[in-house]
C-alpha positions in Angstrom: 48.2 -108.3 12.1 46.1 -109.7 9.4 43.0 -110.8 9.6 39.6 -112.1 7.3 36.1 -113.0 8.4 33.7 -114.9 6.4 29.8 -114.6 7.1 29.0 -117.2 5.0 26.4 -120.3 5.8 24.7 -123.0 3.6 21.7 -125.0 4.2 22.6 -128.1 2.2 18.7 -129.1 2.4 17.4 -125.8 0.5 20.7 -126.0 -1.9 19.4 -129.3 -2.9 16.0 -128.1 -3.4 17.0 -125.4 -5.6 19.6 -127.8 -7.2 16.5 -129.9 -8.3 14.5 -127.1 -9.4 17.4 -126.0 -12.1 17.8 -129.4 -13.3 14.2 -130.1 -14.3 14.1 -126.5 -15.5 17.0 -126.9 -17.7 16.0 -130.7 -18.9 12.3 -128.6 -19.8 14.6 -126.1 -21.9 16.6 -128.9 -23.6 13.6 -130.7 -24.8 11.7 -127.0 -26.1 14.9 -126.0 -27.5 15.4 -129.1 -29.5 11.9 -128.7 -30.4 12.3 -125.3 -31.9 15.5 -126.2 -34.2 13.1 -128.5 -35.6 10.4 -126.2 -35.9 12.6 -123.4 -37.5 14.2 -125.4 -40.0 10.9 -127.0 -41.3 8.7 -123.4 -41.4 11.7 -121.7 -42.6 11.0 -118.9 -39.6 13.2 -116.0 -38.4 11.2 -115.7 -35.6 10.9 -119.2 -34.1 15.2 -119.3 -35.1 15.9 -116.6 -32.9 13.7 -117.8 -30.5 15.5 -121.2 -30.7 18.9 -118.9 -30.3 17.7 -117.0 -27.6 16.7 -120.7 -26.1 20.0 -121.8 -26.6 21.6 -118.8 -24.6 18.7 -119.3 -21.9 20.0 -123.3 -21.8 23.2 -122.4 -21.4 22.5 -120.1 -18.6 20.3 -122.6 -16.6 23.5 -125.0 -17.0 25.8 -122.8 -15.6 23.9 -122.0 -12.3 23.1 -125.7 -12.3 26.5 -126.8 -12.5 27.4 -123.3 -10.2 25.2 -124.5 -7.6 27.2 -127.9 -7.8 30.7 -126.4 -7.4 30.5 -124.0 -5.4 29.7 -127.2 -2.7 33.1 -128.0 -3.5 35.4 -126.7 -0.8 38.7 -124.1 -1.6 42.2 -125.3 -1.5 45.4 -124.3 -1.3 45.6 -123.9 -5.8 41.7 -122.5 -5.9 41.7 -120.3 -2.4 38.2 -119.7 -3.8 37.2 -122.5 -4.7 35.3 -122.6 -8.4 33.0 -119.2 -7.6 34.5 -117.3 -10.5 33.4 -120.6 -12.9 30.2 -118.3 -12.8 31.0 -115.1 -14.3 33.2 -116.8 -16.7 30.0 -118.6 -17.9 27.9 -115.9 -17.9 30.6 -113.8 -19.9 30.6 -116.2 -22.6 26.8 -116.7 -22.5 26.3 -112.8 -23.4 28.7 -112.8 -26.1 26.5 -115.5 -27.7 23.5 -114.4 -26.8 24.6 -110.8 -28.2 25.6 -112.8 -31.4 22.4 -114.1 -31.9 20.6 -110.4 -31.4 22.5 -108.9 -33.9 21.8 -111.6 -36.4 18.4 -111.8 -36.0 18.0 -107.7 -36.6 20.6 -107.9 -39.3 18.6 -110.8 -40.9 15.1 -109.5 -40.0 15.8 -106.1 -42.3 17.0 -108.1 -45.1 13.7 -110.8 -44.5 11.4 -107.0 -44.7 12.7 -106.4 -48.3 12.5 -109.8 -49.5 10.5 -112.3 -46.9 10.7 -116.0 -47.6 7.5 -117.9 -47.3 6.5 -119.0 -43.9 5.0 -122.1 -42.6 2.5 -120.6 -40.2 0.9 -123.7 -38.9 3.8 -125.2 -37.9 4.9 -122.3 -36.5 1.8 -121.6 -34.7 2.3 -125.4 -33.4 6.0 -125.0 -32.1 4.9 -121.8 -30.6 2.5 -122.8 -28.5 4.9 -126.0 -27.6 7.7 -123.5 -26.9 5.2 -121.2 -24.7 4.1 -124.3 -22.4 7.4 -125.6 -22.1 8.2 -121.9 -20.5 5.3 -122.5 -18.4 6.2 -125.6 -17.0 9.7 -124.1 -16.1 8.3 -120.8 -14.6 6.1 -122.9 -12.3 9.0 -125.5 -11.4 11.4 -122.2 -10.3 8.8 -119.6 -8.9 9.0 -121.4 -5.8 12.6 -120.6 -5.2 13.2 -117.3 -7.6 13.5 -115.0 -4.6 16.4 -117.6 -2.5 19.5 -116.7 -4.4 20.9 -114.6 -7.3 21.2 -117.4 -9.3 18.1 -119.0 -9.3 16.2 -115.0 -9.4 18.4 -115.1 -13.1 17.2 -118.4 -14.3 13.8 -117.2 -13.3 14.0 -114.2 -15.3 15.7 -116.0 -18.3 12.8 -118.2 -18.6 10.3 -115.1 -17.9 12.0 -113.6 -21.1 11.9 -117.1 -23.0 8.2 -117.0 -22.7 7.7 -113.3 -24.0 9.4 -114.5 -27.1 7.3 -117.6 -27.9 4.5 -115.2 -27.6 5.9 -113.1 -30.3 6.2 -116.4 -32.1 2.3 -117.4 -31.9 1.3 -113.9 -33.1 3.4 -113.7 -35.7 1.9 -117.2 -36.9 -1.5 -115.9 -36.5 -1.0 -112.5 -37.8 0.4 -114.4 -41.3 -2.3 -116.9 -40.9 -5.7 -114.8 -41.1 -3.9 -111.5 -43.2 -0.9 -113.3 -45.0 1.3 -111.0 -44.5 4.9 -112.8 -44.2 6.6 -109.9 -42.5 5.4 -110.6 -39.3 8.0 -113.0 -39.1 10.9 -110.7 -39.4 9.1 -108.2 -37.0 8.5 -110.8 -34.6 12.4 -111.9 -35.0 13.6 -108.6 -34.4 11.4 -107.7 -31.3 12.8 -110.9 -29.6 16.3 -109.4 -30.4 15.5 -106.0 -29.1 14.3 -108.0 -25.4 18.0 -110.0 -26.1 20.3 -107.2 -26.5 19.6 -104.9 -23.3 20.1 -107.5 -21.3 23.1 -109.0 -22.9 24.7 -105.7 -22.6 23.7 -105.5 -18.8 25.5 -109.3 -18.1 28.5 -107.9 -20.5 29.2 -105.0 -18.1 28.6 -107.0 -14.8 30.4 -109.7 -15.4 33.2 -107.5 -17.3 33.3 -105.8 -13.9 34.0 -108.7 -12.3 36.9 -109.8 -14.3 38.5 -106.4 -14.1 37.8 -106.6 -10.4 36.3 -103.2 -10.3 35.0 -101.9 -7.2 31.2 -103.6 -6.6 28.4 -101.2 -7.8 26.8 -99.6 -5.0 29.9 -99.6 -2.6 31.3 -96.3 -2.5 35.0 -96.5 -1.3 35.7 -92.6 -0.1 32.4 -93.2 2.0 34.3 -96.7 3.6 37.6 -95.0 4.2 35.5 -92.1 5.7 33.5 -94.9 8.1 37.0 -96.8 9.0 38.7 -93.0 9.7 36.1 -92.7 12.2 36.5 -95.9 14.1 38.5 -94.9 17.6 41.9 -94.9 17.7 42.8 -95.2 13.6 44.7 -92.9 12.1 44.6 -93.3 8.5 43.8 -95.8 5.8 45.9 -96.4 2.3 45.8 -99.6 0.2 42.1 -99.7 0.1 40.7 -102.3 -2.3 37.2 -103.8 -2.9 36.5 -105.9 -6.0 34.1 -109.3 -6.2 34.6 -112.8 -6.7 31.4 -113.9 -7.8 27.6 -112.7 -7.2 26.7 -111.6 -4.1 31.0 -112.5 -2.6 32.6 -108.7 -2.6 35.6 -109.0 -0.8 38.0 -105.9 0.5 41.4 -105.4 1.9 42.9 -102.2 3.7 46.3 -101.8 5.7 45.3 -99.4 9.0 47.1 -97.4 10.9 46.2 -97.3 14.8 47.6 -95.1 17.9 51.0 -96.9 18.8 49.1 -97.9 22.5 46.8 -100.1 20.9 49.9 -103.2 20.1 50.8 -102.5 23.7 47.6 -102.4 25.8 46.3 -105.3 24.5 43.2 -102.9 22.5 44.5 -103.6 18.3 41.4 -107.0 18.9 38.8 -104.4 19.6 39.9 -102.0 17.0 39.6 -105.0 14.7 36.2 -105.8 15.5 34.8 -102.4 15.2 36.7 -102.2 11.4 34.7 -105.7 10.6 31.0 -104.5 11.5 31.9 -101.1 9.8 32.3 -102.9 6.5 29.4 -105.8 6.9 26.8 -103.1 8.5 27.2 -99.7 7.3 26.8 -99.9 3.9 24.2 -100.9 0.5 26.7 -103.7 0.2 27.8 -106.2 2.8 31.1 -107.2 3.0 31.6 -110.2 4.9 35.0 -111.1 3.6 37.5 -108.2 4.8 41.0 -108.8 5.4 42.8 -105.6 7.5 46.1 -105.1 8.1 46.8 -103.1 11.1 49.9 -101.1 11.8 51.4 -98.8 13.8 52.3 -95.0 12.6 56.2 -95.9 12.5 55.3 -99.3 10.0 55.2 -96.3 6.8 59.0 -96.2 6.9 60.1 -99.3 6.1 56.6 -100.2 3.8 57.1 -100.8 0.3 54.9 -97.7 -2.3 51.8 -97.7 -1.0 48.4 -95.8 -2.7 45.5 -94.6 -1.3 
């Protein structure tokens, strides 16, 4: 007997709000992103570059849970059983190799810029700071309403959160140069803004890295799920036990169960069933509402191809 139960519900009227709220967050980071490859190519800045990289990355990431929010309204077929969740973490993955690129360069280039630093256009740079800063403002304001309704809209918030700590570093390093002259601000500020990159592009390498190699979901311990199913009446033992994740917040797990022998002839195996489903969606840091179970009877090992724990 197989069986899989999905707890899953959308309000169509909030995923439209928060559809909207990406878009004219994204369209803000466009237009301050253009405006920064202009700026760093006319002041010649490290700083306001890496920014503009960094921007790039953060772009990117709004446009992949803008155009996630859009698929995943798509329903699953028989060639995509789920649907285009995974489109996500494939995004993402790519979006932290870049955006690890970038942090790398800029530290790489901001050492060489200490030794030898170019000249600096501080005005301008001061100018597409400040620019870059309000644009981040404008975009924090349009997504704080809806940072705390899904995983993907919490990361866009932070992405722009992290946007604006960089054009910060931007406008002091223009001031610093302005009223002391001294050009290696620009470098410093350049390699700060990599040091906020890097951490977290290592932190989306191993999640989504997790993901692909469908690892068991952090904060789901499996001995302490085979220990919870052991104890549900009337099961006798547990073996192909596997948890991984499709996409944020979809873990899914699969199990074959052996029950008592009585419970495919007294009608009971339902119950059993139900009390293995509420064990996995209650009991634990991590709720699984997609569990399939396949239940079997103590005599079903003898004719069962290898089976693992």
């Amino acid at each position: 007997m197989i069986t899989t139960i999905e707890g899953v519900s959308h309000d169509h009227g909030e995923h439209a709000t928060n559809r909207r709220r990406l878009a004219i967050a994204f369209a803000i980071t466009a237009v301050i992103l253009v405006t920064q490859v202009v700026g760093a190519v006319v002041t010649g800045s490290l700083a306001l570059l890496v920014d503009a990289g960094h921007m790039l990355t953060d772009a990117g990431g709004l446009l992949m849970a803008l155009v996630a929010a859009s698929l995943m309204l798509r329903p699953a077929t028989s060639t995509r059983t789920w649907g285009y969740q995974r489109t996500e973490v494939l995004a993402a993955a790519a979006q932290a190799a870049v955006l690890l690129a970038v942090g790398v360069y800029a530290l790489i280039e901001g050492v060489r810029r200490l030794t030898d630093p170019p000249e600096v256009a501080h005005a301008g740079l001061l100018v597409f700071g400040i620019i870059g800063l309000a644009g981040n403002i404008a975009a924090l304001l349009v997504l704080a309403g809806g940072r705390s309704a899904n995983l993907n809209l919490r990361a866009a918030f932070l992405e722009v959160v992290n946007d604006a700590l960089g054009s910060v570093a931007v406008i002091v390093s223009a001031v610093v140069i302005a009223t002391t002259g001294w050009t290696r601000a620009d470098a410093l500020a350049g390699m700060l803004i990599a040091v906020l990159i890097i951490p977290r592009t290592l932190v989306l390498l191993r999640q989504t890295t997790r993901i692909l190699l469908e690892s068991t979901p952090a904060g789901l311990d499996l001995e302490q799920v085979r220990e919870h199913l052991l104890g549900v009446p009337h099961v006798q033992g547990v073996h192909d036990l596997h948890a991984s994740q499709i996409a944020t917040g979809v873990p899914v797990l699969t199990a074959h169960v052996v029950v008592d022998d009585e419970c495919f002839l007294d009608g009971h195996a339902p119950q059993v069933l139900d009390a293995l489903q509420a064990c996995v969606a209650e009991h634990f840091p991590v709720a699984i509402d997609h569990a399939t179970f396949q239940l079997e009877p103590p005599s079903h090992a003898d004719h069962e191809a290898q089976t693992h724990d």
